[in-house]
GUSE-507207 format. One record per residue (C-alpha): y, z, x. Coordinates in steps of 0.001 Angstrom, whole numbers, plus 500000, padded with zeros to 6 digits. Example, Ala and Ser with C-alpha at 12.3 -4.5 7.8 and 13.67 -1.06 7.14 Angstrom:
495500507800512300;498940507140513670;
END
This chain:
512840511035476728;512888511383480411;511547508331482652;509844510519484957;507639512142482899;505515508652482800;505097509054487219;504345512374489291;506860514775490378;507062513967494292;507686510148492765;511501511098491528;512650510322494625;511116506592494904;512243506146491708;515538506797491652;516176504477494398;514194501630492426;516339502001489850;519478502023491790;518112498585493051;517872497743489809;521607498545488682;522637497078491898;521347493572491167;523221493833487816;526391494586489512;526636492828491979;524878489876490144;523542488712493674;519745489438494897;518443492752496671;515576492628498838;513873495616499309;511877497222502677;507634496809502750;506206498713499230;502583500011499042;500927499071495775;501934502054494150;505347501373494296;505456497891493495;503673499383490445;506696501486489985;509152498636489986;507302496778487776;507248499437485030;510723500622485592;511939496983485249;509791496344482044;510976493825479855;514331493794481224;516126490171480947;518913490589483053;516532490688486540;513720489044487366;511179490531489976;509179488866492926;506651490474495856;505438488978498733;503657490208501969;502732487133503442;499792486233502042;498093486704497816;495274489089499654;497832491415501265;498685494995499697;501950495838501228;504661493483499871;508893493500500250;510085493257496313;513310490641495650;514866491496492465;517092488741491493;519685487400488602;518582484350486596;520269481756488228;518860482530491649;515442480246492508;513953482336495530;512207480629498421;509400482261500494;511728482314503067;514035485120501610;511848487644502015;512698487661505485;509059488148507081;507709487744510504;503795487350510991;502965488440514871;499752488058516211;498650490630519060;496772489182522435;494943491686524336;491940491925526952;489323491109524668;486442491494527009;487250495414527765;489199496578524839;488276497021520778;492041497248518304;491424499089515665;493913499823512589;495401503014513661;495651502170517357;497935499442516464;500141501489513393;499958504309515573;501540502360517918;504762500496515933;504901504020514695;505751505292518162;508266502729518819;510990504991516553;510997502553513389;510158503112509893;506809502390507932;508389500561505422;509510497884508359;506272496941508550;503559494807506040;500024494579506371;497725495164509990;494984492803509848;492268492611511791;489320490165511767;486577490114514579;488769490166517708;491899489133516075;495091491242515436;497735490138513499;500940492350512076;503514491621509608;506815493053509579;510591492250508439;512586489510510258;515653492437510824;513438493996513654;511810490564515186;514542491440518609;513479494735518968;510134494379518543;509710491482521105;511820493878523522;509536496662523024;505988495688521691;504093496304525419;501322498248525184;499103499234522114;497347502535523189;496369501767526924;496342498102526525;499249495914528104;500104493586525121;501872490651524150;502944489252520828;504232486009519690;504841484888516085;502580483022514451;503621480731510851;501922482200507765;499293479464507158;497884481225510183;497476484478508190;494320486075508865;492972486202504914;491018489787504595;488214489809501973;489229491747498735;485724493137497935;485529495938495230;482918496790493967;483289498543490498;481264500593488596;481245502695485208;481037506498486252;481333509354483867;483034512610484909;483779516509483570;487331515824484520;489718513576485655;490715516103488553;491046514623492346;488242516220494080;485807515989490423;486401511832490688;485969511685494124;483086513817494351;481465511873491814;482739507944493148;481458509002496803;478257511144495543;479223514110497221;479072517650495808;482591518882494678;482838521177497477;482108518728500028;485033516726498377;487490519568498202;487206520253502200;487733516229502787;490704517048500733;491889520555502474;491364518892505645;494076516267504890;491105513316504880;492510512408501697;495253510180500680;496556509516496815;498001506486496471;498687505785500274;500194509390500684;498325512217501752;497790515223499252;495971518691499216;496158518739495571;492345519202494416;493829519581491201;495878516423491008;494490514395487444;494169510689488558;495660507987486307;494725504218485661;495787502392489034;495578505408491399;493981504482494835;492232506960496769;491746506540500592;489166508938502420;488920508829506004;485222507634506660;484484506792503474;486379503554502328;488414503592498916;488489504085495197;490643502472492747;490942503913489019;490606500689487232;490701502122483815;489944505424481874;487887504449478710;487572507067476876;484816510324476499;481727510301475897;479672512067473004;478925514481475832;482634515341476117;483131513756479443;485299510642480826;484095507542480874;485798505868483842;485975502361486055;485762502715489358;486458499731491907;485110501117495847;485582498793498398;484620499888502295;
END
């Protein structure tokens, strides 16, 4: 039986390397940290590792309420520390008075700057304050090179983590049933939209599947899948409980704005 038939195709590649982690730690009998993972892949590592007794798994991101986390996989003998996961927490001062940071303005930004995604944790922004995470490896360059975010002239400075600005986990679930557990049929239904109006968000690359974009209107969503639409907030697939005497799914759906 062949591990990947459990994940989606364009997941082989993610996977392999999360098992190569795996074998590596068993080697080498010494710890492997890994880069930032969304949820998705943590969720990955988790099942790929299973029951496994010979490593032992740990994520952390800074804070319980963050989604994007660096993984430490570990032998038994070794007792990690918060500080191993090699994390940086930078808060961002700007001209308040004339300027609004939003999300993208600021990934859009570290984007630009030539390094990877998975260098960087969490942006979180509350009211008027701006805060990044990202791994200790790239503190230098980013205090070389962190100027500007859009227009703005910038300046960062690290900040210690029980400075975190905590974000508000608020889903909001609710039992939904649906003809199909197709992409654009569970998103038409979670956001009350017709399906048509759902396949264009989708066509239009508005859509993201588990924090990567897809034009797949086909795609069947699974228990844990997150779905991101620009505009419209998320969905989470909590579970999938069955059909109904009508034939149809009967679904949980956590939304959160």
């Amino acid at each position: 039986m062949s591990i990947y038939q459990h994940f989606r195709p364009e997941e082989k590649e993610f996977i392999d390397g999360a098992a190569s982690w795996i074998q590596q730690v068993k080697n080498s009998y010494a710890p492997k940290l890994t880069d930032f993972l969304d949820p998705r892949q943590q969720q990955i590592v988790l099942s790929l590792l299973g029951r496994d007794e010979d490593v032992n798994l740990q994520f952390y991101g800074g804070a319980d309420t963050v989604e994007r986390r660096r993984a430490l996989l570990f032998p038994d003998y070794f007792s990690p520390e918060l500080s191993d996961f090699q994390l940086s927490l930078y808060e961002i001062s700007y001209p308040k008075k004339f300027i609004t940071l939003e999300h993208r303005h600021v990934l859009g930004t570290l984007m630009s700057l030539g390094l990877k995604r998975e260098k960087f944790g969490d942006i979180l922004i509350k009211d008027d304050e701006v805060q990044f995470v990202a791994a200790q490896e790239i503190d230098t360059y980013l205090m070389a090179n962190l100027e500007k975010v859009g227009k703005a002239t910038i300046t960062i400075k690290k900040r210690p983590f029980s400075h975190i600005i905590q974000v508000d986990e608020n889903w909001v679930e609710h039992y939904l049933t649906v003809s199909s557990l197709r992409l654009d049929t569970v998103l038409a239904t979670a956001l009350n939209l017709s399906r048509q109006k759902a396949q264009a968000l989708i066509a239009a690359g508005k859509v993201k599947l588990n924090f990567k974009q897809t034009e797949k209107t086909s795609e069947d969503c699974q228990v844990g899948d997150v779905i991101s639409v620009r505009g419209f907030g998320r969905c989470k697939m909590i579970s999938i409980d069955g059909k109904t005497k009508k034939d149809k799914w009967k679904v949980l759906i956590g939304k959160k704005k």
